[in-house]
C-alpha positions in Angstrom: -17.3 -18.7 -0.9 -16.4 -14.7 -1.1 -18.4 -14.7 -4.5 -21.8 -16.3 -2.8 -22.0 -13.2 -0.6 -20.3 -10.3 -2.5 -22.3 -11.3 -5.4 -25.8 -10.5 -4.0 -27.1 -7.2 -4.0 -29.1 -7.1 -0.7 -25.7 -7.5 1.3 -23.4 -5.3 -0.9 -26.4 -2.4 -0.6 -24.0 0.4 1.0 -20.6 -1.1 0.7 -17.8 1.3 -1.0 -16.9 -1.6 -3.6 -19.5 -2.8 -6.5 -21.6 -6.3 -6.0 -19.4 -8.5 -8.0 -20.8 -10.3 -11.5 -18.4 -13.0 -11.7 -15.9 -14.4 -10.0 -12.9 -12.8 -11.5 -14.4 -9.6 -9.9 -14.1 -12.0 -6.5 -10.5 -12.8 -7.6 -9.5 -9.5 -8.2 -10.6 -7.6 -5.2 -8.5 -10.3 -3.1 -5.6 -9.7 -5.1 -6.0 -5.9 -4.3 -6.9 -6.8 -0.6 -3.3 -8.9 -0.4 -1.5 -6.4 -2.2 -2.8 -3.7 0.2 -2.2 -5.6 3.1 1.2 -6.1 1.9 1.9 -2.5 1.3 1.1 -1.9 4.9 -2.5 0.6 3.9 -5.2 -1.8 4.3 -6.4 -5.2 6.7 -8.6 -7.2 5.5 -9.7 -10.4 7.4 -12.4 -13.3 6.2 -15.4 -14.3 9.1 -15.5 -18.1 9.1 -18.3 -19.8 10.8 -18.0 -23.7 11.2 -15.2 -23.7 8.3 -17.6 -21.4 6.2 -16.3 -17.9 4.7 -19.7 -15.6 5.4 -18.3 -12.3 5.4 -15.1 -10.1 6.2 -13.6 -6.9 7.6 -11.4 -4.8 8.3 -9.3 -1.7 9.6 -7.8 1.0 7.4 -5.5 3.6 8.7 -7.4 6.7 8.7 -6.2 9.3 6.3 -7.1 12.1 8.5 -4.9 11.5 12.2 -6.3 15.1 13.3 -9.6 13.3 14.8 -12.1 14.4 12.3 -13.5 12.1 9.8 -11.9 11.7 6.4 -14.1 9.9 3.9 -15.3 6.1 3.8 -13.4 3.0 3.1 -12.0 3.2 -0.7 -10.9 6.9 -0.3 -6.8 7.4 -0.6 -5.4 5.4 2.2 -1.6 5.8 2.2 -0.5 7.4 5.8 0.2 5.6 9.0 1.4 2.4 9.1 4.5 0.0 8.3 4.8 -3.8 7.5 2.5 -6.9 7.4 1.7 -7.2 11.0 -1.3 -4.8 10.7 -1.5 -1.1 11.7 1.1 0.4 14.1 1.6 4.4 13.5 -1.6 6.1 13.1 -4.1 7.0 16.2 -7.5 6.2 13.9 -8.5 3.1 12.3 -11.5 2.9 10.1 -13.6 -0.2 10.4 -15.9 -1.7 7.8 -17.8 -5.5 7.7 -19.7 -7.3 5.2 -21.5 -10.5 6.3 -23.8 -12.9 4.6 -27.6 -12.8 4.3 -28.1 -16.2 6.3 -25.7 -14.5 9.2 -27.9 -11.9 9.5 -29.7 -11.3 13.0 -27.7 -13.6 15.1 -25.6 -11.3 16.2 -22.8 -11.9 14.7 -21.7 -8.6 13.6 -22.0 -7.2 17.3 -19.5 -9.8 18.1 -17.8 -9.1 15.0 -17.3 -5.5 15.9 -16.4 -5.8 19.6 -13.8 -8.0 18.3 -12.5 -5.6 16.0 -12.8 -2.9 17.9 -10.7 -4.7 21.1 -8.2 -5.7 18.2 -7.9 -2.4 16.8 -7.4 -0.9 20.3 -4.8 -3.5 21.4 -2.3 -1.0 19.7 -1.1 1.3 22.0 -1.1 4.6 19.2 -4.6 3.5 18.4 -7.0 6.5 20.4 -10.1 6.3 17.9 -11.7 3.8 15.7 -14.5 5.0 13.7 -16.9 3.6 11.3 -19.0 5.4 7.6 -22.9 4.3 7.8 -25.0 5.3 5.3 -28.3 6.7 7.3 -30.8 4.0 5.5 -28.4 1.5 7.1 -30.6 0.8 10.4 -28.9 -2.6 11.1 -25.6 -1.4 10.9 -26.3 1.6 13.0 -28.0 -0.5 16.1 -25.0 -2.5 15.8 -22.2 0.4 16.2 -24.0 1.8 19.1 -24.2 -1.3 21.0 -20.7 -1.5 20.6 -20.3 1.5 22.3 -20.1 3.6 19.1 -21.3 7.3 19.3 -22.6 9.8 15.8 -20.3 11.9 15.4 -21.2 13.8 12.7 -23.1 13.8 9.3 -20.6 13.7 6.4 -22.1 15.1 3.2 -20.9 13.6 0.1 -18.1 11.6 1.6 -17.5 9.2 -0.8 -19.1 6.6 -3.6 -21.7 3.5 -2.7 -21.9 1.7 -6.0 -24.4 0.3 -5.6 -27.2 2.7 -4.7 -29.1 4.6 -7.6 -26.2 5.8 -10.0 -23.5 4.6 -8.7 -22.0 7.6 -8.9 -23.8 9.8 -6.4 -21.8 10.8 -3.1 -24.2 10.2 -0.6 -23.9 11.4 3.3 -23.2 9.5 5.8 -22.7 8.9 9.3 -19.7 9.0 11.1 -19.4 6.6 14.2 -16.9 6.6 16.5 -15.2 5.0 19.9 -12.9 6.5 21.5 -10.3 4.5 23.5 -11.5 4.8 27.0 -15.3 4.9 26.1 
């Protein structure tokens, strides 16, 4: 069911991992998502709807605790947490979401997001939770800020989407944030 979605190109636009061709590429970025999630530097979670895998997220430690922003999802995420249980020693969590084309404009992801966002601040350490949005990514962006995400800031070349032009360009992007008690 991951493959339907991470397969076509229209949802993995801005994402930091490549639109897969097969299936082993589905396989293998689940093993990595286990094996992270097992080392303690990465959460990964599947969206159902009615039984139905139509998307995921997540929250990665941040690798910058100082408050600032520190690159999107795929940069080096080692710092900050301990076990299996999900984050518990860092103060920033990044957030990232991916969700089919058909659940598109029911407003899922705003309910995806609030969700995540009370989850990730149900940890006591947890004062931040911010999200990477490339600037062309209009949806995404209405959604944060109904959330109660503000912009930050304007990272330049923070990190590879591989799958705009190149591949290999380091586009900017927004920074969004919540803060705890916003």
């Amino acid at each position: 069911e991951i493959f339907r979605y991470a397969c076509d190109p229209e949802v993995t636009r801005y994402l930091s991992w490549p639109t897969h061709r097969s299936r082993r590429d589905t396989d293998i970025f689940l093993a990595n998502a286990q094996a992270s999630w097992d080392r303690g530097t990465d959460f990964a979670y599947a969206v159902e709807q009615q039984g139905r895998v139509i998307g995921g997220t997540g929250l990665t430690p941040s690798t910058d605790d100082s408050g600032g922003s520190s690159g999107p999802a795929g940069a080096d995420r080692t710092n900050g947490v301990s076990g299996t249980n999900g984050p518990t020693a860092t103060t920033t969590l990044r957030m990232g979401y991916v969700l089919a084309r058909q659940a598109w404009g029911q407003g899922l992801a705003t309910e995806l997001v609030q969700a995540l966002t009370q989850t990730a601040f149900a940890i006591p350490s947890i004062a931040r939770v911010e999200a990477f949005v490339h600037p062309e990514n209009t949806g995404s962006i209405r959604v944060l800020e109904k959330c109660g995400f503000a912009s930050e800031s304007l990272a330049p070349r923070c990190g590879v989407l591989p799958n705009l032009d190149d591949g290999k360009s380091t586009p900017a992007v927004f920074t969004y944030v919540r803060l705890r008690n916003s």
